[in-house]
Each structure stands twice: as C-alpha cells, then as structure tokens.
C-alpha positions as CSV (number, residue, x, y, z in Angstrom):
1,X,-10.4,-74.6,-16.8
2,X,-13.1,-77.0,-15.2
3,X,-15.7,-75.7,-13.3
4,X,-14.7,-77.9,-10.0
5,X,-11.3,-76.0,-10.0
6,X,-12.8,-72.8,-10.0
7,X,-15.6,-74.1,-7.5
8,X,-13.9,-77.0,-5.0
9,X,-16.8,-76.7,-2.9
10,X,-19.6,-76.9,-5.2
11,X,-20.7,-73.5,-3.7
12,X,-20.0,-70.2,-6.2
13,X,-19.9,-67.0,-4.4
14,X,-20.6,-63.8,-6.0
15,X,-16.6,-62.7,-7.1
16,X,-16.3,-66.5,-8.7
17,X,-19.4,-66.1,-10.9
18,X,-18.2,-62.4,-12.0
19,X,-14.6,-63.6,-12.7
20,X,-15.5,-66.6,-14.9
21,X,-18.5,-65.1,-17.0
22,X,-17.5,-61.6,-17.7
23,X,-16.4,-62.8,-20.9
24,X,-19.3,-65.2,-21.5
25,X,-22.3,-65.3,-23.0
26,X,-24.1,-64.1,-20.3
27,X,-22.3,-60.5,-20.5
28,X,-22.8,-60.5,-24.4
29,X,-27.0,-61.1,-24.0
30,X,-26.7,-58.3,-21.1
31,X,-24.5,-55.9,-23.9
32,X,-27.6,-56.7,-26.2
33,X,-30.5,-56.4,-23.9
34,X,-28.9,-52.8,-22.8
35,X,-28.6,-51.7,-26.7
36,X,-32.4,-53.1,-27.6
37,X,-33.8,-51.5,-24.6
38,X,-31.6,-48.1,-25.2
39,X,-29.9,-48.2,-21.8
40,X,-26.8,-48.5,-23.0
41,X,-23.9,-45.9,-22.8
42,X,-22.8,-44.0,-25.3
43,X,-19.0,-44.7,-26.0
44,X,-16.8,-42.6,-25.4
45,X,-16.2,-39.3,-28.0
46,X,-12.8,-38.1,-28.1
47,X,-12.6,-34.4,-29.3
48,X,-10.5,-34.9,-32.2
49,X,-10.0,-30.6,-32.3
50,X,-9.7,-28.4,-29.0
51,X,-12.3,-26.2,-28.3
52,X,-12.2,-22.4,-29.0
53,X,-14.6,-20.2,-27.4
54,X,-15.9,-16.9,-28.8
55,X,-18.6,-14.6,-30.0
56,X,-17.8,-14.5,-33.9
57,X,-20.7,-15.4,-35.3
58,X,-21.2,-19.1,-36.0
59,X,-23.6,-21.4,-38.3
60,X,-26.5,-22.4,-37.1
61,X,-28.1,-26.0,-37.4
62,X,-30.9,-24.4,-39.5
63,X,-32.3,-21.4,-41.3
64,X,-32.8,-19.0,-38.3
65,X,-36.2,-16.6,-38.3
66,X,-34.8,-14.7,-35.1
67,X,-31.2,-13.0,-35.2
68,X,-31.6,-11.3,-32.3
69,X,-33.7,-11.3,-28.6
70,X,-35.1,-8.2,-25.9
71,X,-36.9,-10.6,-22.8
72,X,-38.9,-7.8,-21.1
73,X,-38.9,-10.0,-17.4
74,X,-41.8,-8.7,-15.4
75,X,-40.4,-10.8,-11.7
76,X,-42.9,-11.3,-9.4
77,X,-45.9,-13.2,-11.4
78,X,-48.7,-10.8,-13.1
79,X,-51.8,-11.3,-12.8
80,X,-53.0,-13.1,-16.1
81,X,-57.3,-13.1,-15.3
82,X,-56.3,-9.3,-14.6
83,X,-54.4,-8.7,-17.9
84,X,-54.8,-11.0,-20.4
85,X,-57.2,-14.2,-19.7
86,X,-60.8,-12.9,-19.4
87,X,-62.8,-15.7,-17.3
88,X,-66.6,-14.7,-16.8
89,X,-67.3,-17.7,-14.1
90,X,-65.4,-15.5,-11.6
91,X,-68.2,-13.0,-11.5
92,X,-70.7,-15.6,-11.4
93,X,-69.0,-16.6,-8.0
94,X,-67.3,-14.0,-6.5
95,X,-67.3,-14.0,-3.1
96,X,-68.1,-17.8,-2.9
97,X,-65.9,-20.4,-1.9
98,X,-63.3,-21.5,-4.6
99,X,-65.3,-25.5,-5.7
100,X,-61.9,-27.4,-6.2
101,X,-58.4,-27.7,-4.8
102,X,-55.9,-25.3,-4.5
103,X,-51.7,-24.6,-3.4
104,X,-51.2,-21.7,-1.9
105,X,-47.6,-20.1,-0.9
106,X,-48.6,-18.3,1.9
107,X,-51.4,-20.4,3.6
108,X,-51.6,-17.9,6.7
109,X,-52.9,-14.9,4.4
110,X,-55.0,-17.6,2.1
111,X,-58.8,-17.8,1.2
112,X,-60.9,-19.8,-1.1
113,X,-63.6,-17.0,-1.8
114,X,-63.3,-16.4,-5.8
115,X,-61.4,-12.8,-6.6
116,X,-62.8,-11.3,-9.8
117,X,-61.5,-9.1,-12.2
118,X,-61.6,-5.1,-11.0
119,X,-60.9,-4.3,-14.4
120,X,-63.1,-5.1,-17.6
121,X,-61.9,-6.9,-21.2
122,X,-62.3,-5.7,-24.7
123,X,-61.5,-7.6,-28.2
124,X,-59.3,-5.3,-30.2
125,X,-57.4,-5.7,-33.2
126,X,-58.6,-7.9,-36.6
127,X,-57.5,-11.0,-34.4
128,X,-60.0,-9.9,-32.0
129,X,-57.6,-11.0,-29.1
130,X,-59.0,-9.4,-25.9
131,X,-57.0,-7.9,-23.3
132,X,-57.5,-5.7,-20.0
133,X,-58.3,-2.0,-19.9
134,X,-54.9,-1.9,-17.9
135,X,-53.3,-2.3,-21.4
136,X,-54.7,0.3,-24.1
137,X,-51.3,0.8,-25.8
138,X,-50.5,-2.7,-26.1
139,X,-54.4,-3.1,-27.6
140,X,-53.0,-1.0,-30.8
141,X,-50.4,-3.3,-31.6
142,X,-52.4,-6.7,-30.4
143,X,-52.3,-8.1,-34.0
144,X,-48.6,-8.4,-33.9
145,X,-48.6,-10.7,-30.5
146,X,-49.2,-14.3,-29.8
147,X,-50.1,-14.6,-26.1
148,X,-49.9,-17.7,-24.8
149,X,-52.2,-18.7,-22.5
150,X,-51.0,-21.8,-20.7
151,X,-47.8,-21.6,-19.2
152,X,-46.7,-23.7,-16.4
153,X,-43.9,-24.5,-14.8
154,X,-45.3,-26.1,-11.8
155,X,-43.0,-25.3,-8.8
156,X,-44.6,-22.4,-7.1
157,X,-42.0,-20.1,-5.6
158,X,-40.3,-17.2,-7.9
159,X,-36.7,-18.6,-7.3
160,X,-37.5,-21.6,-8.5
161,X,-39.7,-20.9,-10.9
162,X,-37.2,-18.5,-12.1
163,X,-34.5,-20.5,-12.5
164,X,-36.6,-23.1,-14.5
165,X,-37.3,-19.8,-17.4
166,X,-34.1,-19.0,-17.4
167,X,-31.8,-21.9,-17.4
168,X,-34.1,-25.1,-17.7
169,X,-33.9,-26.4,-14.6
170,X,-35.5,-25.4,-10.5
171,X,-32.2,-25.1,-9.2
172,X,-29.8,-22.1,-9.5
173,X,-26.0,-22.2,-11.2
174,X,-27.1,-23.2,-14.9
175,X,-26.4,-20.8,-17.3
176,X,-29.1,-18.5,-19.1
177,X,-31.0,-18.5,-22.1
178,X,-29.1,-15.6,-23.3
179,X,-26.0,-17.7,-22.4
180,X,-27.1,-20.6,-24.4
181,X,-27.9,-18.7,-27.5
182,X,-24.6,-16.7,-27.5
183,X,-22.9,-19.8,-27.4
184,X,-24.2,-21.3,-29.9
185,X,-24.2,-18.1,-32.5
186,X,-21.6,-15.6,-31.5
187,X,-22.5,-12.2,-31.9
188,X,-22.9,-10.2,-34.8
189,X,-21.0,-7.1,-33.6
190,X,-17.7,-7.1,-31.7
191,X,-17.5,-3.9,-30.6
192,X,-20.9,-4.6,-27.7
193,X,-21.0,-7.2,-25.5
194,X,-23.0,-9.7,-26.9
195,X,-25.7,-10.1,-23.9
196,X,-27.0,-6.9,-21.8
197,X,-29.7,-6.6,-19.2
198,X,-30.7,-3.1,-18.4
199,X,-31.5,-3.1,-14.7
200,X,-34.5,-0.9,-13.1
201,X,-33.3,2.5,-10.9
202,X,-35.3,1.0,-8.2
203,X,-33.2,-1.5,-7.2
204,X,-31.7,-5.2,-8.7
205,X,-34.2,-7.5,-9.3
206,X,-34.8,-10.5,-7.3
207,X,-32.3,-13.5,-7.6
208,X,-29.8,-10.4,-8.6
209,X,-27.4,-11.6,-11.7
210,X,-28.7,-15.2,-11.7
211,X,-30.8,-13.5,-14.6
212,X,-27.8,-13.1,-16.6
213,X,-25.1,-15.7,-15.0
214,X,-23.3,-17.8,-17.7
215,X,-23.5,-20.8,-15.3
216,X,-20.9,-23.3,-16.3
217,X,-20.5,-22.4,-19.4
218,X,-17.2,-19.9,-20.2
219,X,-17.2,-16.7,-18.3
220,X,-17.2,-14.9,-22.1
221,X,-21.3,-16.0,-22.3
222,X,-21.5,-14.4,-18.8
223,X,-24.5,-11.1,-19.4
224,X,-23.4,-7.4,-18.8
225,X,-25.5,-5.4,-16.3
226,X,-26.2,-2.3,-17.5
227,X,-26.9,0.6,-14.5
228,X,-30.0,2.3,-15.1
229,X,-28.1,5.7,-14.7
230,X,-24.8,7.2,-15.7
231,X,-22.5,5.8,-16.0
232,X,-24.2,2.7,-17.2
233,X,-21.4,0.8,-17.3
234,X,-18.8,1.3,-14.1
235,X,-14.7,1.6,-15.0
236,X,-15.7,2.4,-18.7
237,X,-13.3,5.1,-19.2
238,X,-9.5,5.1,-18.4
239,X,-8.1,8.4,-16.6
240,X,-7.7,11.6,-18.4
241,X,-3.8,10.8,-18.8
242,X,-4.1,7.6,-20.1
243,X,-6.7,8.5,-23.0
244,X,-5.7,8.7,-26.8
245,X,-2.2,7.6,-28.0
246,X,-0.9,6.2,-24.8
247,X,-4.1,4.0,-24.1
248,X,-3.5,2.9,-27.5
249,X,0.2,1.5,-27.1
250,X,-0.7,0.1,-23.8
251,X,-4.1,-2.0,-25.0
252,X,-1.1,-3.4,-27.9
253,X,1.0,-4.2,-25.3
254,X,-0.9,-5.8,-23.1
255,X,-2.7,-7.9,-26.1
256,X,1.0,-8.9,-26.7
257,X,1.3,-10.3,-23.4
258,X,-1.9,-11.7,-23.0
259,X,-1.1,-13.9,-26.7
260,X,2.2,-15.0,-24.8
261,X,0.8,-15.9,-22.2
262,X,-2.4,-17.4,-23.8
263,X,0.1,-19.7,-26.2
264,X,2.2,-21.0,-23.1
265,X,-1.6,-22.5,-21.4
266,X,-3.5,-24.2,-24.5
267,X,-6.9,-25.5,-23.6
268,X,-7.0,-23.0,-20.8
269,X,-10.8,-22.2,-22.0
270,X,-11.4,-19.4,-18.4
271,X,-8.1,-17.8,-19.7
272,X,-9.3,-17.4,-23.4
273,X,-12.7,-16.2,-22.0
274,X,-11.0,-13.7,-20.1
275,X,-8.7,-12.4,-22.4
276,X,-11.4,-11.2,-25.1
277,X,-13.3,-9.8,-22.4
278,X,-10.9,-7.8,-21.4
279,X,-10.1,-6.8,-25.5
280,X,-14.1,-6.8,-25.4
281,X,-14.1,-3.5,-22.8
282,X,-11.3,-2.0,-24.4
283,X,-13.8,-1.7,-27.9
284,X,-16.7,-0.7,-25.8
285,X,-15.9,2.6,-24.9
286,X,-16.7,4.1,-27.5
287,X,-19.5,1.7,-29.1
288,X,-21.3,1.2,-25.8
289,X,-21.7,5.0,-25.1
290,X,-22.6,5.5,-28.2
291,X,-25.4,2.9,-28.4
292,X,-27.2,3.9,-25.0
293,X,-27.1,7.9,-25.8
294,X,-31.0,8.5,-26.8
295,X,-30.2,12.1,-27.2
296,X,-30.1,12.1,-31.0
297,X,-33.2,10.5,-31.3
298,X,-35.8,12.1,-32.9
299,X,-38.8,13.8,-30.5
300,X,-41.3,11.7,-32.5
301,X,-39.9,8.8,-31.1
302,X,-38.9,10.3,-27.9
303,X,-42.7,10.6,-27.9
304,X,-43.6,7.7,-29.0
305,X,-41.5,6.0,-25.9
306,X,-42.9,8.6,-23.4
307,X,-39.2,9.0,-22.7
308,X,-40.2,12.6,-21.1
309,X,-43.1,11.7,-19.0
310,X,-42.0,11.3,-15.3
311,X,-43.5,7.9,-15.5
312,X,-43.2,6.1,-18.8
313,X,-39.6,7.6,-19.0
314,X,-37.9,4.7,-17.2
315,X,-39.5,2.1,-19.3
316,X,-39.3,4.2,-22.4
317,X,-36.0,5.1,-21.7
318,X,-34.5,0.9,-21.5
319,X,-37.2,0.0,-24.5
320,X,-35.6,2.3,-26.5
321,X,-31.9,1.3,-25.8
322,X,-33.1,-2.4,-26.5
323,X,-33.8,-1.0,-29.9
324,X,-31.0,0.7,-30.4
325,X,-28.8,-2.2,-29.3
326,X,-29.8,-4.9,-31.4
327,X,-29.7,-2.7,-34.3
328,X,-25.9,-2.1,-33.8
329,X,-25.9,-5.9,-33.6
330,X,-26.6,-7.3,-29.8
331,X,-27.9,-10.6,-30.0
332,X,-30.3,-10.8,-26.5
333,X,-31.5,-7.6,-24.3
334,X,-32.8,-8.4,-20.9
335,X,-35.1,-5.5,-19.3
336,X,-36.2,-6.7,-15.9
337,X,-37.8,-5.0,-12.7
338,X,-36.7,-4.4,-9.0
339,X,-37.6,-6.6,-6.9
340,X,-40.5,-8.7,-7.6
341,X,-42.6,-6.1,-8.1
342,X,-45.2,-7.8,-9.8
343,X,-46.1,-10.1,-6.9
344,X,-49.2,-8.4,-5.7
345,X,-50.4,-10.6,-2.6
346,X,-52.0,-7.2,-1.5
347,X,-53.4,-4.0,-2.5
348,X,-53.8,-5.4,-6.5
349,X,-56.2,-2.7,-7.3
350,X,-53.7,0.0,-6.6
351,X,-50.5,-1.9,-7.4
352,X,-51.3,-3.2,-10.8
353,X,-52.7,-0.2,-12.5
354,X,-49.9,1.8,-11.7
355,X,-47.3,-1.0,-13.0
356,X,-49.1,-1.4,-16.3
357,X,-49.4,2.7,-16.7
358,X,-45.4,2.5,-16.5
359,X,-44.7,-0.1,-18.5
360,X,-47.5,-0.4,-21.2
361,X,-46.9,2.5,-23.4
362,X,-43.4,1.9,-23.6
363,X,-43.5,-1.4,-24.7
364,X,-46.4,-1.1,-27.3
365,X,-43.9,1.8,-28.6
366,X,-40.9,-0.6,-28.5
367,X,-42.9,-3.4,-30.8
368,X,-44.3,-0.3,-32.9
369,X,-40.8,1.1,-33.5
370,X,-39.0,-2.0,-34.1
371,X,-41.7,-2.8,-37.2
372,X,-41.2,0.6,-38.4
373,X,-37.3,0.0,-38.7
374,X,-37.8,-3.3,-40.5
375,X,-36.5,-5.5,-37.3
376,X,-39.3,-6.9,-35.7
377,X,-39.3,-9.6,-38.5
378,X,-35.8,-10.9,-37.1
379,X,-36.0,-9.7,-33.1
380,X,-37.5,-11.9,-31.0
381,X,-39.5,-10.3,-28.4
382,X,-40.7,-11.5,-25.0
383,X,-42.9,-10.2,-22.3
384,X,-44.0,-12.0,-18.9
385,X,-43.1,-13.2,-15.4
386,X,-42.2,-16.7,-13.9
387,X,-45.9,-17.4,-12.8
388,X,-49.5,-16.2,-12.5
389,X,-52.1,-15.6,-9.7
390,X,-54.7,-17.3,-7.8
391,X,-58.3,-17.0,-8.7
392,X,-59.1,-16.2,-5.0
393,X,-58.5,-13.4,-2.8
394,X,-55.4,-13.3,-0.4
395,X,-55.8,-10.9,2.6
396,X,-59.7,-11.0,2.8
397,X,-59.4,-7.3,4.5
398,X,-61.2,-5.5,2.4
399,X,-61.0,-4.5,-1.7
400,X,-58.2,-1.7,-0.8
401,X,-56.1,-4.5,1.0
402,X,-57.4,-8.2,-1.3
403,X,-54.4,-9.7,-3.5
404,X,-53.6,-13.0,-5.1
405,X,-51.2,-15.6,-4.3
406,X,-49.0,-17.2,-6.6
407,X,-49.7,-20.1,-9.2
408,X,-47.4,-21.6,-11.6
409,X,-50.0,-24.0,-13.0
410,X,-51.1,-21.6,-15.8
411,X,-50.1,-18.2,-16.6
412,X,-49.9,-16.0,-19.5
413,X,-46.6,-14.8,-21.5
414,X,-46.5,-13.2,-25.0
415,X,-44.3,-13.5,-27.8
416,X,-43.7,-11.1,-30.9
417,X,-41.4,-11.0,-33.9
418,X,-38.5,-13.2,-34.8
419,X,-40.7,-16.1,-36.7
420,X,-44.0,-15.9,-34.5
421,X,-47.1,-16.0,-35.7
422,X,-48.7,-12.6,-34.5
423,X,-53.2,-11.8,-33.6
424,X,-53.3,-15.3,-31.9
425,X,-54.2,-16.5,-28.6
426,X,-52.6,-20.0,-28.1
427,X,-53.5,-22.5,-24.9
428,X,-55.8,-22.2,-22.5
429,X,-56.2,-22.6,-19.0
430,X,-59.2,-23.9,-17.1
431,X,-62.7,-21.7,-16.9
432,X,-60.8,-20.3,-13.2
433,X,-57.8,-19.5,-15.1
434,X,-55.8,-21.6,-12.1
435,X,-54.8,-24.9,-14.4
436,X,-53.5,-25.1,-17.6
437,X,-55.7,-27.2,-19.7
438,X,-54.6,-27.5,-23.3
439,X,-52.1,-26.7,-25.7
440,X,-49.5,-26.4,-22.4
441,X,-46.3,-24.8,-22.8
442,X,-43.8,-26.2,-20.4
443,X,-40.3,-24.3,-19.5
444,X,-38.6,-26.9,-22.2
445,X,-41.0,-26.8,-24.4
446,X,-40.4,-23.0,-24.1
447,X,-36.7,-23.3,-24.8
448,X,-37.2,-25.7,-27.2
449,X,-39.4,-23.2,-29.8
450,X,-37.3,-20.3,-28.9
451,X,-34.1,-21.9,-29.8
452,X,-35.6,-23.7,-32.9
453,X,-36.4,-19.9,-34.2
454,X,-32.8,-19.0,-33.6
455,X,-31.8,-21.8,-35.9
456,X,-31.1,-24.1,-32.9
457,X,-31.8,-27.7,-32.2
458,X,-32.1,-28.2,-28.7
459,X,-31.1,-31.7,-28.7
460,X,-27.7,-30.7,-30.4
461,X,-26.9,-27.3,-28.5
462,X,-24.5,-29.0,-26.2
463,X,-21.7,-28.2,-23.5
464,X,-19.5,-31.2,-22.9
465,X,-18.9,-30.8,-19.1
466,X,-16.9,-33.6,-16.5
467,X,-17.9,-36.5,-19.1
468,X,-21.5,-34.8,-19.2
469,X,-23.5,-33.6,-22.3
470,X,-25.2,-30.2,-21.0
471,X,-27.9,-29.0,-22.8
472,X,-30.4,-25.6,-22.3
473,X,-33.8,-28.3,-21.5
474,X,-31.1,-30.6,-19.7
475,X,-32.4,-33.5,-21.9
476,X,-36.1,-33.5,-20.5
477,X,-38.9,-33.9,-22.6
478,X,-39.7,-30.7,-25.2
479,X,-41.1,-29.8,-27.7
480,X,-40.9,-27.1,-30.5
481,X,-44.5,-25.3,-30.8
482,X,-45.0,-25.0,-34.2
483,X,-48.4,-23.9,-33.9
484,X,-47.4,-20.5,-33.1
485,X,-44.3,-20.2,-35.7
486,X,-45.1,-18.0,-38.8
C-alpha cells in the first residue's frame, strides 16, 4: 500500500504512523535497543508444574552453614556508643554543641550538646573486642560474636525501620525473614511449627504480629506466637471427652474430608495451607508441650540461664526454649520485647542498666549452651534492634532525666554461629558513632548474607505473585558479606 493512501493529506497523525510501522523496522531497532540496554521484559514463564506448598524439607541452591535461626529482637533501638561502639571524642566534648548536622524524631525534646557514655569499655576475649560494663556475661563469650558495627537502614522511625529488618522493604504487609527461609527449606521436624516467636509477659511488642506475618506468601509460612505463660499455645488441647481413641478417629475423619475436598479445588494454594495447619496442631499437642517444658532440665543449666532469679528468669526462661526448639528441629525462633522498650529518649542511665541486667546473662548462657550441645556451628544467632541512638542528649533536664533520640544511620547488631566468623568487629561508624562510614551493612545486604548462609541465593528465592517475581530484598541492590562468613 502507498504511502499517499494511507496519508491523503500529506499530514500523518499519531494512530497512522503506529498502524503502518509496528511491523517495520523501526519496531525491530526499538526490540534491539530495549535488549542491549536490558530494558526489555522478560517473556512470559508458563509454570509447566502447579505449585505445592509445604514445610518438608527442600534443597537448597547451595551447601547451607546455618540449618536453623533464634533472632533475639531488642524493639526500640539500643544504644550502640552505650553497649558496644566505644567513641572517646564524646568525652572530649561533652556538653558542647554537637559540630555537624543532625535528624532528630522528636525535635521538641532535641539538643545538640554531645551525650557521653555513663558507662566505661573494656577489651575482653583473645579478639580483644571491647564492649560496655552493661554486658559482663556477654564479655565471656565475646570471641564467639561478630558485631557489626555499621548498620543502617536510613528511615528513622521503628515502624519503618522495622519493616525494612524484617521483610526488606519500609512498608508493612511483606512477609518475614522467618517466612522467606521456611519457604524456601521446609522444616526439619513435622511435629512443631516451623517458625515460633516467644513473646515477652509484659505485653506484645510494637507493630504486634507484623514480626511474624507471612505477608503474601501462603498462610502455612505465617509464624506461631508463643504466650509467655501457660498455656503457651491457646486451644492446644481438645476437651477431656474427646481425648485418646475418639480424637483419634475424628482427626482420620476429618483428614478424609479435607483430601476430598482438597482434590475437588486443585491449585487452591490458601486451602492446602490451611489444611496442614490444621494436621500441623493436631501433631503439636504433644511435641509442642513437650519442647517448652524446662522442668527436666538439669539445675546446672537452669543456673546457667538464671531461669530462678526473679529477673534473668524471663529471658532465661525463652533463651532456653529457643534451645530446646531448634534442637527438636525448628528452623527460626523469634524472642522479642514489649513494647519498644529499648527506646530510651529519657532516663537512659536507669533504663538501660536494668534492660541489659535482664537480658545479658541469659543470652551469653544461650550462645554458651548451644556450643556445648554441638549446635551453635549450624544455628544462626541474632541479637539487636531496628536502629541506634543519637550522640546528643534528648531532654536536657538533668543526668536522671537525659536520653537519646533515634538514628538509623549507624547502629550496632551482632551475629553468632551458623557460618559466621566469630572475635571480630566489622564496620564502623563515624568517630560520633551517628554515621556509618565503612564496611556498611544495609537491610538487603543483611538479607542477602543471611540467606546465603542458609544455602539461599537471594536473587533466586522467589514468589511468583499477580505476574510479579517477589523476592526477600525485593530486587534492590545487596550484597552477601563475605568478610564476616567463616
């Protein structure tokens, strides 16, 4: 067809030109131009085999140090120039006002005078690492951690914050790490549910179950809050009349149905999910009691815990049920705190000390006990908070009243077990302690390292979701930090 059919008027409007070049060469040097410049789409993937969701254990993409995970969350940001990242200028200026820029959260309680530490720091251990007198217990088994010093997420409120630890991104409905790696590995027994967080008898913690929400992933990744007094887990145990035989027939029964019913919906993935949870509770009566009853444990490690001390025995209490639980098989324990308790904005010299008397032997205990029973080679374990502090004081009313503000611009975590290279400091944050300044450990990059020592590339850990290919660092820049891997 001639051109001055198409175009009687000499003029070409925008539908003419579309209509007679789609097919052209123009479209073919746009196809190329998108493919050299890698802006093309991806075609299309059909899933040649429907997808089957569950928690028997799967292979990973390659050879796993870590088996299992216990997160110890500490919400509310502690105070890493307090705990674990000694910075001498602070007493060289204490008092005087902070010499660069600074973001605070609540600029009505703010001030730039420079906060130093109440509390003095030590090197311990053969690695020399020093930590804060607030931590003598976790100075015995210092050799065995890797704390990271420069942490950052960047967005400075806990939610937030928060949600980017947990589920890789600032905004809340993605699922969690715990999530991510159960999806990816099953679980190595199927008598426990595969995730558990053991909440704090002072209340939920802040953001409530976003800390253990499988997001959009199948409700069968979803974690399992465990009440910090009995009975730990509500509707456990059927009524006296039901128990034994009859329970017995009716679970069969019921499984009968639910395969009848399952068969007549294929592809129905929520179904599925609820199905073997369901079976899942059915198996847990008697494994789950069994696995958070620390009355047959030993007084030596009862001790070790300070399980009977009025206040180590919470702590000691959930540290030692995280041991017990990923020995019977649990692949990730979540311990977290009420509230955010550790968001000291005021009274810090009160509020800290009695925080770290609470939790530190029983955590030094937990690390102690798990090397003891030949796990902490293949458990993972985590300790920190979402953010950091300010290097300046926060409610200028005197050193009863002074606190820090937030700052998620460098903060400390540590690692331990599970493929990390223990007795190192890694990062560092500005002489203030307010930036991080080298080595820095993003969220993704956090994800990234933890899933690579599960056997897990992040790039291939996928969901397929509404045409979308969902992943844990939702495809963001990240990296696995091999400078801290054994």
């Amino acid at each position: 067809m001639h051109s001055e059919s198409l175009f009687p008027s000499g003029l070409c409007s925008r539908r003419h030109f579309l209509g007679a070049n789609a097919f052209g060469l123009g479209s073919t040097a746009l196809a190329w131009m998108l493919q050299r410049d890698g802006l093309l789409a991806e075609p299309a993937r059909p899933e040649l085999e429907q997808r089957r969701y569950d928690l028997t254990p799967k292979p990973s993409h390659h050879p796993a140090k870590a088996r299992a995970m216990i997160s110890i969350l500490m919400i509310g940001g502690p105070s890493q120039m307090d705990l674990f990242d000694p910075k001498p200028l602070l007493k060289e200026y204490e008092g005087k006002k902070f010499p660069g820029e600074l973001k605070f959260d609540n600029a009505g309680q703010a001030s730039a005078k420079v906060l130093p530490s109440f509390w003095e720091f030590r090197k311990h251990g053969q690695s020399g690492t020093e930590l804060s007198s607030l931590l003598p217990c976790l100075a015995d088994v210092v050799d065995d951690l890797c704390v990271v010093r420069s942490m950052k997420t960047g967005v400075n409120n806990h939610g937030q914050s928060l949600y980017a630890l947990s589920g890789g991104r600032i905004t809340s409905g993605a699922p969690t790490l715990g999530s991510w790696i159960n999806y990816g590995l099953g679980c190595e027994s199927q008598e426990l549910p595969a995730y558990i967080t053991l909440t704090h008898p002072n209340g939920t913690p802040l953001l409530v179950d976003q800390h253990w929400t499988n997001g959009w992933l199948p409700s069968l990744y979803q974690g399992t809050m465990i009440r910090p007094r009995e009975p730990r887990i509500l509707n456990l145990d059927p009524a006296p009349h039901l128990r034994g035989a009859a329970q017995e027939k009716q679970i069969e029964l019921l499984r009968e149905l639910n395969l009848a019913h399952q068969s007549e919906h294929p592809g129905e993935n929520d179904l599925s999910a609820r199905i073997a949870s369901y079976e899942l509770a059915a198996r847990m009566q008697t494994a789950a009691k069994e696995a958070m009853d620390i009355s047959n444990e030993s007084e030596a490690t009862r001790r070790l815990y300070g399980v009977d001390h009025e206040l180590t025995r919470d702590y000691g209490t959930r540290c030692l049920i995280a041991r017990r639980l990923v020995e019977r098989g649990v692949r990730f324990v979540q311990i977290v705190n009420n509230g955010q308790s550790w968001d000291q904005h005021s009274g810090l010299i009160k509020a800290l000390p009695d925080l770290c008397v609470r939790s530190d032997q029983p955590v030094a205990a937990l690390i102690k006990d798990l090397k003891a029973n030949g796990l902490l080679d293949s458990t993972l374990v985590h300790w920190g908070g979402e953010m950091g502090r300010l290097p300046v004081m926060q409610n200028d009313l005197g050193k009863e009243k002074v606190g820090r503000d937030h700052n998620t611009y460098g903060f400390t975590i540590w690692l331990a077990g599970g493929g990390i290279r223990g007795g190192m400091t890694f990062g560092e944050t500005d002489e203030w302690s307010h930036q991080a300044v080298k080595d820095v450990v993003t969220h993704h990059d956090y994800h990234a390292t933890l899933l690579h020592l599960f056997g897990l590339d992040h790039t291939k850990l996928i969901y397929r979701r509404a045409g979308r290919e969902l992943t844990l660092t939702d495809k963001k820049p990240a990296r696995v930090v091999r400078e801290i891997l054994a």
